[in-house]
C-alpha positions as CSV (number, residue, x, y, z in Angstrom):
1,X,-41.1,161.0,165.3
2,X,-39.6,162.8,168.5
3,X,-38.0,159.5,169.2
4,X,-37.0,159.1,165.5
5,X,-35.2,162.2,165.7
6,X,-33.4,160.9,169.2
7,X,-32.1,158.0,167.5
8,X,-30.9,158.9,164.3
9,X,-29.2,162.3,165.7
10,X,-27.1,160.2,167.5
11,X,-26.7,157.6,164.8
12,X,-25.1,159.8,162.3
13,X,-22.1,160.1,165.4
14,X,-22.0,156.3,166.1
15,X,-21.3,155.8,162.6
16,X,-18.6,158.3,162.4
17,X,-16.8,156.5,165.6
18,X,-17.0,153.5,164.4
19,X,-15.5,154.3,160.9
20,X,-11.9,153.5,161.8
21,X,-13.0,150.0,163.7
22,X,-15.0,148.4,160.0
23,X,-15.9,148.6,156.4
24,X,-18.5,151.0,155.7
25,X,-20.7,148.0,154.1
26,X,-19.6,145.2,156.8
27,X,-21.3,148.0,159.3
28,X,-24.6,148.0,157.2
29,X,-24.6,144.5,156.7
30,X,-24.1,143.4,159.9
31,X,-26.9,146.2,161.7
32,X,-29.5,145.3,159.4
33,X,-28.7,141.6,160.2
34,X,-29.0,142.2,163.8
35,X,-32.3,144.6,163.3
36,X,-33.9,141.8,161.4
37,X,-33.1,139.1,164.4
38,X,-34.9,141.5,166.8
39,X,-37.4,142.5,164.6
40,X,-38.1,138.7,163.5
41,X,-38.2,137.8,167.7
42,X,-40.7,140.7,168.1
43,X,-42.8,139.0,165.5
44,X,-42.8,135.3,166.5
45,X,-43.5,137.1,170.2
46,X,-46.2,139.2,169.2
47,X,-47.8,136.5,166.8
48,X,-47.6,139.2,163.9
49,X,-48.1,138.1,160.2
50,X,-44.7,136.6,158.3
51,X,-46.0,137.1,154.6
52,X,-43.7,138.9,152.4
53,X,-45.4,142.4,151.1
54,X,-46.1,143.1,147.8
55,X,-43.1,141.9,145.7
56,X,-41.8,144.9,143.7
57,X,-42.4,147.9,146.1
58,X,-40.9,145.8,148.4
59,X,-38.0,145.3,146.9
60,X,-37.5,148.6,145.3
61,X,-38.3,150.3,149.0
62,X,-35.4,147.7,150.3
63,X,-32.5,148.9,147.1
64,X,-33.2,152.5,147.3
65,X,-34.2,153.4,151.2
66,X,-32.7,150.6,153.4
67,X,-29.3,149.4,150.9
68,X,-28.4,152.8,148.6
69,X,-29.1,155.4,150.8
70,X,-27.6,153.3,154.2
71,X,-24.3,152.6,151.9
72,X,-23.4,155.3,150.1
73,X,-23.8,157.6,153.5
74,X,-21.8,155.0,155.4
75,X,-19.2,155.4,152.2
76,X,-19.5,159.4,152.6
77,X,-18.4,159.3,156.7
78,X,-15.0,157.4,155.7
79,X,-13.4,160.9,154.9
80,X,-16.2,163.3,155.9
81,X,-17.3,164.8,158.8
82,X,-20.6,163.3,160.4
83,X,-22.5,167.2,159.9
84,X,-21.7,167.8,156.7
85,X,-22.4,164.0,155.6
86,X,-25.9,164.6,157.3
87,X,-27.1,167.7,156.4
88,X,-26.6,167.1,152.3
89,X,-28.2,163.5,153.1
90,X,-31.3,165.4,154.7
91,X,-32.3,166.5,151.8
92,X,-35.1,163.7,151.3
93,X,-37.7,165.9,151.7
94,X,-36.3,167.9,148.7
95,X,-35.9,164.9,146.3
96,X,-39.3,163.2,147.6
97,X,-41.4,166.2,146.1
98,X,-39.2,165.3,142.8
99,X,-40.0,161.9,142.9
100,X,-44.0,162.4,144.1
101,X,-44.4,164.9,141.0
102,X,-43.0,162.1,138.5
103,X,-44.3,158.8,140.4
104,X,-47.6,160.2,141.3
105,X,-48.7,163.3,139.6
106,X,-48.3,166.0,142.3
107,X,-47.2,169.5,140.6
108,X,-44.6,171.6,142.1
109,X,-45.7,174.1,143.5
110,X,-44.1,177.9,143.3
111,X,-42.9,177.9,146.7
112,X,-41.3,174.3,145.8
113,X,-39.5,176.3,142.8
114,X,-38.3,178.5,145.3
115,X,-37.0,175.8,147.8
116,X,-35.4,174.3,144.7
117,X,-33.4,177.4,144.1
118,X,-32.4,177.7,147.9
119,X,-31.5,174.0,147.9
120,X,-29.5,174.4,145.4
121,X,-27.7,177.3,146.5
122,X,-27.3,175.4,150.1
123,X,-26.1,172.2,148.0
124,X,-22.9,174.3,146.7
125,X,-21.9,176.0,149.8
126,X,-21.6,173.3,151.6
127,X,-20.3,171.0,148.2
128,X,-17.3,174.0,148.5
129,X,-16.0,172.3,145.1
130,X,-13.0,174.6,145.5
131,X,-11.9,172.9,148.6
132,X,-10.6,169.8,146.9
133,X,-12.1,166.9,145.2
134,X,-12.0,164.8,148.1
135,X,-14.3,166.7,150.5
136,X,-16.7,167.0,146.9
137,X,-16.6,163.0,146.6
138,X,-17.9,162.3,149.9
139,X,-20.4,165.5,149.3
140,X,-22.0,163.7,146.7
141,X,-22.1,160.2,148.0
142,X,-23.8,161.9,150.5
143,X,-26.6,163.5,147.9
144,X,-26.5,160.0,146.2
145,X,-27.8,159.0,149.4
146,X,-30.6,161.5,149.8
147,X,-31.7,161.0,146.0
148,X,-32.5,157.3,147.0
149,X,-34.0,157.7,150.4
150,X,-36.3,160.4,148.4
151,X,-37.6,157.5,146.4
152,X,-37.8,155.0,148.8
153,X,-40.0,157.5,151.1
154,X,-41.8,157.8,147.7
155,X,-42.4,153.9,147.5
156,X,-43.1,153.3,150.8
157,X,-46.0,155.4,150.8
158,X,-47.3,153.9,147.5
159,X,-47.0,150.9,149.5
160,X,-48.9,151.9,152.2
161,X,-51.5,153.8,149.8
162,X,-52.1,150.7,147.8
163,X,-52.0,148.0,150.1
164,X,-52.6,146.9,154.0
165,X,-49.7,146.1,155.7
166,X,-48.5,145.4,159.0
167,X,-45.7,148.2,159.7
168,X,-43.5,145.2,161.8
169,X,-43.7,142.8,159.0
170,X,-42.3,145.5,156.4
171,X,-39.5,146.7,158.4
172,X,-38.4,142.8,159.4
173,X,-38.6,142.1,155.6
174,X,-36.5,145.6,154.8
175,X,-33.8,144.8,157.3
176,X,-33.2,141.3,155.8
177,X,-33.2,142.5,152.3
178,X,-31.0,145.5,153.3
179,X,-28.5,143.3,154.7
180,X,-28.6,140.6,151.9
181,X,-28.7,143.2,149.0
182,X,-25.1,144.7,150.9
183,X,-23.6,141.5,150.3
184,X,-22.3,141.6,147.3
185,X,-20.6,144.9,148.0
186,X,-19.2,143.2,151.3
187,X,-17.6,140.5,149.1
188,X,-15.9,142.6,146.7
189,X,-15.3,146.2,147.8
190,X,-11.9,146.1,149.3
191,X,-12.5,147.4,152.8
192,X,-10.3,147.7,155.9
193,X,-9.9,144.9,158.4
194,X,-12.7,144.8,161.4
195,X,-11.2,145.6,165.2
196,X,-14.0,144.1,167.0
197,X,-13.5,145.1,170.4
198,X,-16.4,146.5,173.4
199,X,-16.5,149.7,170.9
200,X,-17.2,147.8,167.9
201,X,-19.7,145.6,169.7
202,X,-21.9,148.6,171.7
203,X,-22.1,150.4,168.5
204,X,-23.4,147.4,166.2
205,X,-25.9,147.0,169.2
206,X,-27.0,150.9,168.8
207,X,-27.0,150.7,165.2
208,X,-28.8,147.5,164.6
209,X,-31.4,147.3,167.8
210,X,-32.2,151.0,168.1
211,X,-31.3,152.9,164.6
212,X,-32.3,150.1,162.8
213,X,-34.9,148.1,164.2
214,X,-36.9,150.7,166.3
215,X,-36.0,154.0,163.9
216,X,-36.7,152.3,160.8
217,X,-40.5,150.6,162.4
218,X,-41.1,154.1,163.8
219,X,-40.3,155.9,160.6
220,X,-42.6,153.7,158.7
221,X,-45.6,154.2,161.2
222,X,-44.8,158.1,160.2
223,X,-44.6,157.5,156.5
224,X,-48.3,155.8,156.9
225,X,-50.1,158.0,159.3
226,X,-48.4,161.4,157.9
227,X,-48.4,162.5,154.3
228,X,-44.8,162.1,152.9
229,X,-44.3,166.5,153.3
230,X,-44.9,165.9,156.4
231,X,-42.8,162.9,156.9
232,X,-39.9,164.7,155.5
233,X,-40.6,168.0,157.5
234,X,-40.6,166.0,161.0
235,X,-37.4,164.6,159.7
236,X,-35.0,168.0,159.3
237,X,-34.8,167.9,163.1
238,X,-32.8,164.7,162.2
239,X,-29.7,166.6,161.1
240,X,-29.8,169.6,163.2
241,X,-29.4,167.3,166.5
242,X,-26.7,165.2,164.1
243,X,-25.0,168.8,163.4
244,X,-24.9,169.5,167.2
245,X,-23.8,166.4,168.7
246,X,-21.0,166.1,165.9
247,X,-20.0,169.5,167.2
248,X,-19.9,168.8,171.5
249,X,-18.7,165.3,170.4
250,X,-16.8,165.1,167.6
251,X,-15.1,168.5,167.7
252,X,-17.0,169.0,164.2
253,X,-16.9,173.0,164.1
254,X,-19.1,173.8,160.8
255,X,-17.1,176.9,158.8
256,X,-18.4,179.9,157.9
257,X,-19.7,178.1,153.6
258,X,-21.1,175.2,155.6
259,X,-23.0,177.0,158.1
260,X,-24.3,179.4,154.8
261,X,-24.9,176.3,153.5
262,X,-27.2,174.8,156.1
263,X,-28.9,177.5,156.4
264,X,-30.0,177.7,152.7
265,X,-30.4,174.0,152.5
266,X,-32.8,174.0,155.9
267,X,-34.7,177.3,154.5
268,X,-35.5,175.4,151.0
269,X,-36.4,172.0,153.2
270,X,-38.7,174.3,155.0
271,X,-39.9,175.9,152.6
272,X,-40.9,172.4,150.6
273,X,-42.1,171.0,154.2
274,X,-44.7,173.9,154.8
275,X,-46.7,174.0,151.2
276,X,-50.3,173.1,152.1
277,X,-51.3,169.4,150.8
278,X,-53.9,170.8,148.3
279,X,-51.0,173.2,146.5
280,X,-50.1,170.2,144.5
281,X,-52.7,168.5,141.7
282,X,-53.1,165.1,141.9
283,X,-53.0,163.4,138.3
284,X,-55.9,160.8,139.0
285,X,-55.9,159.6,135.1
């Protein structure tokens, strides 16, 4: 996870540099294309099962983890700023323990309530509605974004629950669906004109062979050791590095709502992240 955190710190400022050069969706399409080559060599190379997982977890992990979420944050960093677009993204953890309670039983908890209620709080400072509607549409692309990686983290571990499967095999089946599912989207969503150049090409390489390929493989190795709370609580250290590097970097400087924000958003995470396994009542009928 420590090397998770590593890549997809510096991920979330890749993608913000390389906003001017391509389309948000040519950008997803074309690193999950390039994770999949690498993952597929790894697998011909390490002699590693090709069967396609179980059909509909599959495919639902691939539209709402790997396509939605990937998209509509790569949308949200075309007008804002790579911290702000990470933190409100971050908040998996909050929507997974939404989505376990109605997928598989577990009960909130009444420090969950609480989270909720922090989360929330967090959610509209750093929203800051009365800024403008354009700093609130890229907010909420960027929520969008966490809803659906909440239920794919959800899905992936009924996968893992439910079935035996090789971690490789997943991912290299989740980077090909993610990049053929963008398709359509690449075809017709007007998007600016692509300026390949060295830039272009050194950040398709970091986005496809290291955030892609090798986050996305150790992510899922975490998903299927870990419980999914604990998954999501390893995570938050995700976009507090993001946060950082977008400040040195970027010249991001959070303002005084956002850093309220964060601070609320990162205490409910927390707070969701730390409830004891057994708080929550597994519906077994």
């Amino acid at each position: 996870m420590a090397v998770t955190v590593l890549c997809w710190g510096m991920s979330w400022v890749v993608m913000k540099s390389l906003a001017p050069l391509i389309g948000p969706f040519d950008l997803v399409a074309a690193r999950y294309a390039v994770a999949f080559v690498v993952l597929f060599a790894c697998l011909l190379a390490a002699r590693q099962p090709l069967n396609f997982p179980p059909f509909w977890l599959t495919v639902g992990i691939a539209l709402f983890q790997t396509t939605l979420f990937q998209c509509l944050a790569q949308y949200a960093l075309v007008t804002g700023g790579a911290g702000h677009v990470v933190m409100l993204a971050y908040t998996m953890p909050f929507w997974a323990v939404l989505f376990a309670w109605l997928l598989l039983g577990e009960r909130p908890t009444r420090r969950h309530v609480l989270a909720f209620a922090l989360a929330a709080s967090g959610l509209l400072a750093v929203l800051e509605p009365w800024n403008g509607v354009g700093s609130l549409t890229s907010s909420l692309l960027a929520v969008a974004g966490g809803v659906c990686w909440g239920l794919g983290t959800v899905l992936s571990k009924m996968l893992f629950q439910r079935h035996r499967v090789n971690v490789l095999t997943v991912t290299a089946w989740q980077m090909l669906l993610g990049a053929v599912l963008t398709l359509p989207l690449v075809v017709l969503w007007p998007q600016q004109p692509v300026h390949w150049g060295s830039t272009l090409y050194l950040g398709l390489l970091y986005m496809g062979v290291i955030a892609s390929a090798l986050g996305w493989v150790l992510w899922m190795f975490v998903v299927r050791r870990v419980s999914a709370t604990m998954a999501g609580m390893s995570s938050l250290a995700v976009p507090i590095f993001a946060v950082a590097l977008a400040w040195l970097l970027l010249d991001e400087r959070p303002d005084r709502f956002e850093l309220i924000g964060i601070a609320l958003i990162v205490a409910g995470l927390v707070a969701v992240s730390t409830t004891r396994p057994g708080g929550a009542k597994r519906n077994t009928a």
